[in-house]
DSSP file (Angstrom, degrees, kcal/mol; ACC not computed):
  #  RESIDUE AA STRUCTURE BP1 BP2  ACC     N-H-->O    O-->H-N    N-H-->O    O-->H-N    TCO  KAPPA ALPHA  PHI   PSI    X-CA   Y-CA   Z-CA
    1    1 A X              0   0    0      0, 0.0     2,-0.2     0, 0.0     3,-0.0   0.000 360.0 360.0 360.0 144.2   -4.7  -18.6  -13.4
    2    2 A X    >>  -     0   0    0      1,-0.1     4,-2.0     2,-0.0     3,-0.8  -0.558 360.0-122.8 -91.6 158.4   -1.8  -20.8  -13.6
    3    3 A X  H 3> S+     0   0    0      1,-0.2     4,-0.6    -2,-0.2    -1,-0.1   0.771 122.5  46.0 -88.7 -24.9    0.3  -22.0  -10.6
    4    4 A X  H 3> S+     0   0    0      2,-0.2     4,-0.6     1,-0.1    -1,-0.2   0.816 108.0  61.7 -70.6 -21.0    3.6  -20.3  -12.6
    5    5 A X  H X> S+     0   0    0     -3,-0.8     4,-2.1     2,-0.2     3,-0.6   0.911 115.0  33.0 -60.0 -57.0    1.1  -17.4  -13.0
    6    6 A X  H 3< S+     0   0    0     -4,-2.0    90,-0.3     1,-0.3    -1,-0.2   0.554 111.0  52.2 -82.9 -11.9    1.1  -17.2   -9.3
    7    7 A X  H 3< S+     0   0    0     -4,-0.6     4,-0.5    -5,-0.2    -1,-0.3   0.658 108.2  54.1-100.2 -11.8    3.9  -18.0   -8.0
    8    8 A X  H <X S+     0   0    0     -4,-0.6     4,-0.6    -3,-0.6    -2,-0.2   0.691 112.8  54.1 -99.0 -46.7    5.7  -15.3  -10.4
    9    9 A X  T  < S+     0   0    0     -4,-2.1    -2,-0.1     1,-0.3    -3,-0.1   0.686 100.4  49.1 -61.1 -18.4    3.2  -12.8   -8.9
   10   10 A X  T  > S+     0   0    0     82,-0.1     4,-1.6     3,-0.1     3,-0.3   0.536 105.4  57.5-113.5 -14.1    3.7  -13.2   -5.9
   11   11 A X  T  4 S+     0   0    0     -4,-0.5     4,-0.3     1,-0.2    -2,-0.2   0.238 106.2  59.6 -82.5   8.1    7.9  -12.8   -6.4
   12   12 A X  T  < S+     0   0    0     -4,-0.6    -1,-0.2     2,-0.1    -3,-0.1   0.251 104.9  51.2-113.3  15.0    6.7   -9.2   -8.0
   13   13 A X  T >> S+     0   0    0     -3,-0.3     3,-1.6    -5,-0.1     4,-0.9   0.699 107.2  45.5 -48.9-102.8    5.4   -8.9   -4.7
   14   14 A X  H 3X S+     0   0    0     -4,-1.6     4,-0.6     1,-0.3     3,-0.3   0.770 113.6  50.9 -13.9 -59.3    8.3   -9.6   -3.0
   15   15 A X  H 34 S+     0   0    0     -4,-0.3    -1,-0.3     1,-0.2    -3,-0.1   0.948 125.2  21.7 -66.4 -39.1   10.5   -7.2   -5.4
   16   16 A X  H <4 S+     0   0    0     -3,-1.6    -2,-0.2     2,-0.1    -1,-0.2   0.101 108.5  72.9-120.7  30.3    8.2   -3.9   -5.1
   17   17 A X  H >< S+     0   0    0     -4,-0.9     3,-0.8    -3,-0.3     4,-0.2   0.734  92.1  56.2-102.7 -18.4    6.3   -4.4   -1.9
   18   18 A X  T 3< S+     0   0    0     -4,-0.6    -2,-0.1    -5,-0.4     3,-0.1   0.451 103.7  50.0 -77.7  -3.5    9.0   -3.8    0.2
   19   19 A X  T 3  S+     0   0    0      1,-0.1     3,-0.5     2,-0.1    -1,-0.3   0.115  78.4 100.2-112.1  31.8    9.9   -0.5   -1.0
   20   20 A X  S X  S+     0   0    0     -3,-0.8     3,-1.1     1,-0.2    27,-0.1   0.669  76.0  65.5 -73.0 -30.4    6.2    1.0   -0.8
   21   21 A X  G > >S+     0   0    0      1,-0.3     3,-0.8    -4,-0.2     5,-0.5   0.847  98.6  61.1 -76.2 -41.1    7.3    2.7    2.5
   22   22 A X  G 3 5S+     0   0    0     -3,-0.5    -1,-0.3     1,-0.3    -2,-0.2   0.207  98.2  47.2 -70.4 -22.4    9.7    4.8    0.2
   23   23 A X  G < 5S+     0   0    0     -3,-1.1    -1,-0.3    17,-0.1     2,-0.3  -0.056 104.8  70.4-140.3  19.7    7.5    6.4   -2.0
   24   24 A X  T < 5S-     0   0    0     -3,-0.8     4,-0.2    17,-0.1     3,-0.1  -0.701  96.9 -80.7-116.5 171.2    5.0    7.8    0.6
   25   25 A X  T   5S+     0   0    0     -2,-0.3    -3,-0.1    16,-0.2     5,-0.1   0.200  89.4 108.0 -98.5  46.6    4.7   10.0    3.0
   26   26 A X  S   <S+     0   0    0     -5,-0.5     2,-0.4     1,-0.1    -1,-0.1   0.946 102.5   5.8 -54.0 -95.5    6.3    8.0    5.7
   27   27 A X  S    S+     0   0    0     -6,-0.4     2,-0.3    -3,-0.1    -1,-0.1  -0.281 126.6  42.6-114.1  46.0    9.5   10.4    5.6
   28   28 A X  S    S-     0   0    0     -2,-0.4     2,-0.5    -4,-0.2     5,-0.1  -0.662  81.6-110.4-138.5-164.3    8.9   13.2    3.5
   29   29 A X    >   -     0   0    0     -2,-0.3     3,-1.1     3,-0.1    -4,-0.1  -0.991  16.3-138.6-124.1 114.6    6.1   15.4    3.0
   30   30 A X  G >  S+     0   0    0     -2,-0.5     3,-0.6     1,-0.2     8,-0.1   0.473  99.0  76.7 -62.9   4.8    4.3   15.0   -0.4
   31   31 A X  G 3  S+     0   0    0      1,-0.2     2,-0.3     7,-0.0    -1,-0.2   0.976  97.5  42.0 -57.8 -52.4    4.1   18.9   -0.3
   32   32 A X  G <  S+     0   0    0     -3,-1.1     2,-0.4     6,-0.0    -1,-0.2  -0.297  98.6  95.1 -87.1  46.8    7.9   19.2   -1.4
   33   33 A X  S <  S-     0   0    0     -3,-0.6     5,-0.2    -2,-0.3    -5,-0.0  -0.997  86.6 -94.1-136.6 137.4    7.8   16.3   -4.1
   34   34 A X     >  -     0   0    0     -2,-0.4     4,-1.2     1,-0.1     3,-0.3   0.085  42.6-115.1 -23.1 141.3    7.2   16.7   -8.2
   35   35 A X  H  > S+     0   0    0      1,-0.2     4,-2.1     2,-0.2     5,-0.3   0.939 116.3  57.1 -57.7 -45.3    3.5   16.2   -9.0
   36   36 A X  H  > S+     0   0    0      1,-0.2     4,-1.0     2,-0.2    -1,-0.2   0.877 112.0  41.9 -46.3 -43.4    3.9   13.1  -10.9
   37   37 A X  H  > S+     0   0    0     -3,-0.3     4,-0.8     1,-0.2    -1,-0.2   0.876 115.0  56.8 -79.6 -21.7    5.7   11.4   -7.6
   38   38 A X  H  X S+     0   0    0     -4,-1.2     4,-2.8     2,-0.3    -2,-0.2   0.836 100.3  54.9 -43.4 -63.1    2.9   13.2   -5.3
   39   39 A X  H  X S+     0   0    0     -4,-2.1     4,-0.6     1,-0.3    -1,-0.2   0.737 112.8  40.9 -65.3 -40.7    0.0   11.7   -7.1
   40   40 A X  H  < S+     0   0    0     -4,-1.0    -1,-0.3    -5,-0.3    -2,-0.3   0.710 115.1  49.2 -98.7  -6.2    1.4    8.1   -6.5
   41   41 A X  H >< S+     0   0    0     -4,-0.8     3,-2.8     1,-0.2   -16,-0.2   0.864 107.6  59.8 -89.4 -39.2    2.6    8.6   -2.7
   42   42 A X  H 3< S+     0   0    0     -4,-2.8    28,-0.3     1,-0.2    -1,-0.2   0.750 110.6  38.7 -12.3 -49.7   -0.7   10.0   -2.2
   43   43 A X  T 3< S+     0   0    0     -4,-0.6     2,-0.5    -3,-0.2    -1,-0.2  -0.348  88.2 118.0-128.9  57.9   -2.4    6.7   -3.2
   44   44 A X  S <> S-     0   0    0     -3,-2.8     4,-1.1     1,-0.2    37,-0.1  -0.751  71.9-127.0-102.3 175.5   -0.2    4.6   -1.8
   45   45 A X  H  > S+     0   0    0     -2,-0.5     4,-2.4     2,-0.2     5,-0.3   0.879 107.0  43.2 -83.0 -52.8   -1.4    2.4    0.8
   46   46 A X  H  > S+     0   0    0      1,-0.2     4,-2.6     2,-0.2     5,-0.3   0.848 103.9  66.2 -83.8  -8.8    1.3    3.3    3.7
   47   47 A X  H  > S+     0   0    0     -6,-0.2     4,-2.3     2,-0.2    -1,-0.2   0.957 105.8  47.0 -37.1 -69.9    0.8    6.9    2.8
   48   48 A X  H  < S+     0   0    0     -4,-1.1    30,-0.2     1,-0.2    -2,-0.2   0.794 117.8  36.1 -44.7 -44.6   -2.8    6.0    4.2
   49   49 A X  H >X S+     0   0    0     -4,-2.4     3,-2.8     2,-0.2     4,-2.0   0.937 108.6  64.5 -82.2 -32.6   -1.9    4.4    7.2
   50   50 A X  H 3X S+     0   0    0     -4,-2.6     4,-2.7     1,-0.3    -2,-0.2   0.937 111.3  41.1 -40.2 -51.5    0.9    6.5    7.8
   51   51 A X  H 3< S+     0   0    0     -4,-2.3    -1,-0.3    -5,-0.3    -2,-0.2   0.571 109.4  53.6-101.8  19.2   -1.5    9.0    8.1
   52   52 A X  H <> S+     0   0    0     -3,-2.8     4,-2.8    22,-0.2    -1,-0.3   0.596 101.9  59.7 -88.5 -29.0   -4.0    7.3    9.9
   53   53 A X  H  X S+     0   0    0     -4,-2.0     4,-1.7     1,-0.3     5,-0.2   0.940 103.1  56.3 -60.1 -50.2   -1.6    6.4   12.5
   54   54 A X  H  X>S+     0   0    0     -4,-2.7     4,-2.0     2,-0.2     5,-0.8   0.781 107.6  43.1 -88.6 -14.7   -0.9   10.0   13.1
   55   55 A X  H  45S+     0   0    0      2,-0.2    -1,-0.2     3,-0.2    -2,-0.2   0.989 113.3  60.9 -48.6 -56.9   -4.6   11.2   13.8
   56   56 A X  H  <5S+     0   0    0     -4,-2.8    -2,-0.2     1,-0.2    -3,-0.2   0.837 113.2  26.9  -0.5 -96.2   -4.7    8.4   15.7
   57   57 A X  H  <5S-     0   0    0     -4,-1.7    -1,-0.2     2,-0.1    -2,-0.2   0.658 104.2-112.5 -74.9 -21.2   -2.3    9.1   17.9
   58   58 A X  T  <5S+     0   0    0     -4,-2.0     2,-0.3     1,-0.4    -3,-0.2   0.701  75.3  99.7 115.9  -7.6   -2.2   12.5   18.0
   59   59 A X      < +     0   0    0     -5,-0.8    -1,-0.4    -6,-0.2    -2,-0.1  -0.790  60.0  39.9-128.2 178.2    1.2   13.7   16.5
   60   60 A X  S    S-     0   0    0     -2,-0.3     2,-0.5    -3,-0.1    -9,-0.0   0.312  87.4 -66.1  51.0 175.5    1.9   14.9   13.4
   61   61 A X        -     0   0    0      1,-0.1     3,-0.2     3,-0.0    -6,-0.1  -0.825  44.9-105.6-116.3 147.1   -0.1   17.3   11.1
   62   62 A X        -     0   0    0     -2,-0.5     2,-0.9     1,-0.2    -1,-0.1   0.575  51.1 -84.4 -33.2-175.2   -3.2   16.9    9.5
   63   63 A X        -     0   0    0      8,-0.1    -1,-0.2   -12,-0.1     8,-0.0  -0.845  54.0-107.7-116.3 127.1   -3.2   16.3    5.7
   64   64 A X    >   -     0   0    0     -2,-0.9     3,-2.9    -3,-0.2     7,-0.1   0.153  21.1-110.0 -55.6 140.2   -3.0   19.3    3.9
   65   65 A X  T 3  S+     0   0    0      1,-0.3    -1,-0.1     7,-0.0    -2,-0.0   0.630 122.1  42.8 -40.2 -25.4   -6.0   21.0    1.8
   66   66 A X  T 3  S+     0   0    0      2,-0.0    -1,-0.3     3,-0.0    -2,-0.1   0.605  91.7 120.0-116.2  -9.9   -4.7   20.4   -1.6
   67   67 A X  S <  S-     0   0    0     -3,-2.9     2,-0.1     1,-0.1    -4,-0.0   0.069  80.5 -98.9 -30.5 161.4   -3.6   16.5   -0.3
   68   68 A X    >   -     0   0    0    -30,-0.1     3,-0.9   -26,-0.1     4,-0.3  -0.290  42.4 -92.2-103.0-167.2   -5.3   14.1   -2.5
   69   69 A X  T 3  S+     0   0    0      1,-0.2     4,-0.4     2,-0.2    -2,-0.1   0.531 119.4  59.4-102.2  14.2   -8.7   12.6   -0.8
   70   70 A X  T 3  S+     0   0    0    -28,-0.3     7,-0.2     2,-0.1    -1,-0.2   0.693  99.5  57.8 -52.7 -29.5   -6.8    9.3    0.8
   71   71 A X  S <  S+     0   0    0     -3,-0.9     3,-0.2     1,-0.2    -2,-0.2   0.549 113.3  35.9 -70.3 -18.4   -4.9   11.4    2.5
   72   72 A X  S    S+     0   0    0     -4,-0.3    -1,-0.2     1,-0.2    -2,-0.1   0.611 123.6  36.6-126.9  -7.5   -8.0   12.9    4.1
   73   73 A X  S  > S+     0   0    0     -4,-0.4     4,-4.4     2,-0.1    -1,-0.2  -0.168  82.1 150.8-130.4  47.2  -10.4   10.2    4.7
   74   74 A X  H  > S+     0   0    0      2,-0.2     4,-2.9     1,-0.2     5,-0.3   0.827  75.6  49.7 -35.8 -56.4   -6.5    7.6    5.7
   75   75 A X  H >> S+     0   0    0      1,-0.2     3,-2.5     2,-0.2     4,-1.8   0.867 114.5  45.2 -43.8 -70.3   -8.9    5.1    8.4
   76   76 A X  H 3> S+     0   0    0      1,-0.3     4,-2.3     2,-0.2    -2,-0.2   0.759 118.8  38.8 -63.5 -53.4  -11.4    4.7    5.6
   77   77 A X  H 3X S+     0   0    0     -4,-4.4     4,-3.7    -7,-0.2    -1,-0.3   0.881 110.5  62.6 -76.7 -12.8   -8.8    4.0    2.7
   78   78 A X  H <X S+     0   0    0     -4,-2.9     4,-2.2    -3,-2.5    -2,-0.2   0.847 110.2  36.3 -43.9 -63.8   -6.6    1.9    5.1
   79   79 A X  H  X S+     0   0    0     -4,-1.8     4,-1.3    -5,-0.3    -1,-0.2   0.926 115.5  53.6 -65.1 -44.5   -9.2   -0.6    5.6
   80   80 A X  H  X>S+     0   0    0     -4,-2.3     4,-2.2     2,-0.2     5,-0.6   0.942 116.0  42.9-113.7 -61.0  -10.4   -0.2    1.9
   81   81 A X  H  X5S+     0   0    0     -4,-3.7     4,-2.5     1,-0.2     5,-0.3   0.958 113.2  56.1 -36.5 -81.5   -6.2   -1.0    0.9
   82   82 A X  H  X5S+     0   0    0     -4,-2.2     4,-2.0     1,-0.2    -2,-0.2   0.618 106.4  40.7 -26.4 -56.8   -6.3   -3.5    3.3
   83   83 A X  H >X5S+     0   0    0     -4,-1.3     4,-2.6     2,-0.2     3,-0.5   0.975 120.2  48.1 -63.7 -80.9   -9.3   -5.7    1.9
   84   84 A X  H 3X5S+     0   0    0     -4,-2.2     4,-3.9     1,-0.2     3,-0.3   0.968 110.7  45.8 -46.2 -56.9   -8.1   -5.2   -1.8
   85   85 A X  H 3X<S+     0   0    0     -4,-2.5     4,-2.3    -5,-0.6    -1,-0.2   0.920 116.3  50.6 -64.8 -35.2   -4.4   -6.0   -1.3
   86   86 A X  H <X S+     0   0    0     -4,-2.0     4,-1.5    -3,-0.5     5,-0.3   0.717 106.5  54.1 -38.0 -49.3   -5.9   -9.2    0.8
   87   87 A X  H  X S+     0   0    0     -4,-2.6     4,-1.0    -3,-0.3    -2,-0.2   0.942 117.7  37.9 -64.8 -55.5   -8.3  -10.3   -2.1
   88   88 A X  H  X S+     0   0    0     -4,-3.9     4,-1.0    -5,-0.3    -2,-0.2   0.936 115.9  42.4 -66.6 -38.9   -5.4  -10.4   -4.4
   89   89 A X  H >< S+     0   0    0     -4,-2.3     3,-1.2    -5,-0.3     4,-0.3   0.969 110.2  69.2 -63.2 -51.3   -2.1  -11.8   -2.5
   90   90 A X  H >X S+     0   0    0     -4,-1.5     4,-1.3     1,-0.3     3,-0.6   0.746 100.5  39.0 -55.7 -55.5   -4.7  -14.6   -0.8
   91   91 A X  H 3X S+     0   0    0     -4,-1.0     4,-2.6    -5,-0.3     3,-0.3   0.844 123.5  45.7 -50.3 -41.0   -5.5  -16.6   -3.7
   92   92 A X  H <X S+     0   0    0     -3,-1.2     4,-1.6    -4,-1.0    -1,-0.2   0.717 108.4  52.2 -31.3 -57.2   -2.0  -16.3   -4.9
   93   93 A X  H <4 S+     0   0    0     -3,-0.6     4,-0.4    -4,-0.3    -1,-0.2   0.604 112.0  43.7 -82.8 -23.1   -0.6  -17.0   -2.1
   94   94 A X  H  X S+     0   0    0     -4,-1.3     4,-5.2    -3,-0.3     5,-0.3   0.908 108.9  63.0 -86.7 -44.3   -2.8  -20.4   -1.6
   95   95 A X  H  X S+     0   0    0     -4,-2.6     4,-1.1    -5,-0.2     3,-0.3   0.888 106.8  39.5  -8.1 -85.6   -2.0  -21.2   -5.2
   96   96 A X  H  X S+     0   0    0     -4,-1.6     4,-1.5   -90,-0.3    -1,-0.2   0.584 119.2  50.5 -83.9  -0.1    1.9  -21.4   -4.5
   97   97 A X  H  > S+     0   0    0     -4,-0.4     4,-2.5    -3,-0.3    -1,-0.3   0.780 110.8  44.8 -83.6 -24.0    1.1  -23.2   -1.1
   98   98 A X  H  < S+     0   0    0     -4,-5.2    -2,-0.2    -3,-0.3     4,-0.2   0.807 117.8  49.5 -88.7  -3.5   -1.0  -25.5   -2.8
   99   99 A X  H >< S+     0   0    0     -4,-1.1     3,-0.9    -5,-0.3    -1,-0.2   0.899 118.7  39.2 -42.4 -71.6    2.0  -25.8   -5.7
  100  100 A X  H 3< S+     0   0    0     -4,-1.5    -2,-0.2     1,-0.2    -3,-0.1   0.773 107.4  59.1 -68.2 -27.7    4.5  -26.3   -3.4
  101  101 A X  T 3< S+     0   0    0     -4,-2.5     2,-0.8    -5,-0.0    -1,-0.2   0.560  82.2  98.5 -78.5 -19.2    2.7  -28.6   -0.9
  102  102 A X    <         0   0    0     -3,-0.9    -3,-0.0     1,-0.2    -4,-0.0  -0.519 360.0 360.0 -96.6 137.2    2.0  -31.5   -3.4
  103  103 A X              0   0    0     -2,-0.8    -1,-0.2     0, 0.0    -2,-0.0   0.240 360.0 360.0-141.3 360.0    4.5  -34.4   -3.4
């Protein structure tokens, strides 16, 4: 991978990682949403922790029978998100340090 490769990758980061929260079931319920939009807040990543958080703690309601299976095993895919999204940014992210860093 090229250090323009990576540094462009990691400002497509930047542009769509911050709206992830948006498209989950942070603050709607993927019950009342179109299938199409369902299917991706389902396997989003804060969709999972979101709904690990609330087992967790103890509020909110479980994730519903016809939820898709992140939704229903949330710790498991949380860590599993976690790990993946880690594997990719890291290299990236030492890429455009080790880009920027040379003088």
């Amino acid at each position: 991978m090229t250090t323009n490769a990576a540094l462009e990758a990691v400002d497509l980061d930047k542009r769509f990682g911050d709206n992830t929260a948006f498209v989950a079931n942070t603050f709607a319920s993927t019950s009342t949403m179109p299938t199409w939009l369902r299917t991706i807040a389902e396997w989003n990543p804060v969709s999972s922790l979101t709904q690990s958080l609330r087992e967790v703690c103890g509020n909110g309601p479980e994730a519903p029978p016809s939820a898709a299976w992140p939704l229903h095993h949330a710790a498991l895919t949380t860590v599993v998100w976690s790990v993946l999204i880690a594997a990719v940014i890291a290299p990236l992210a030492l890429a455009a340090f080790r880009h920027r860093s040379r003088d």
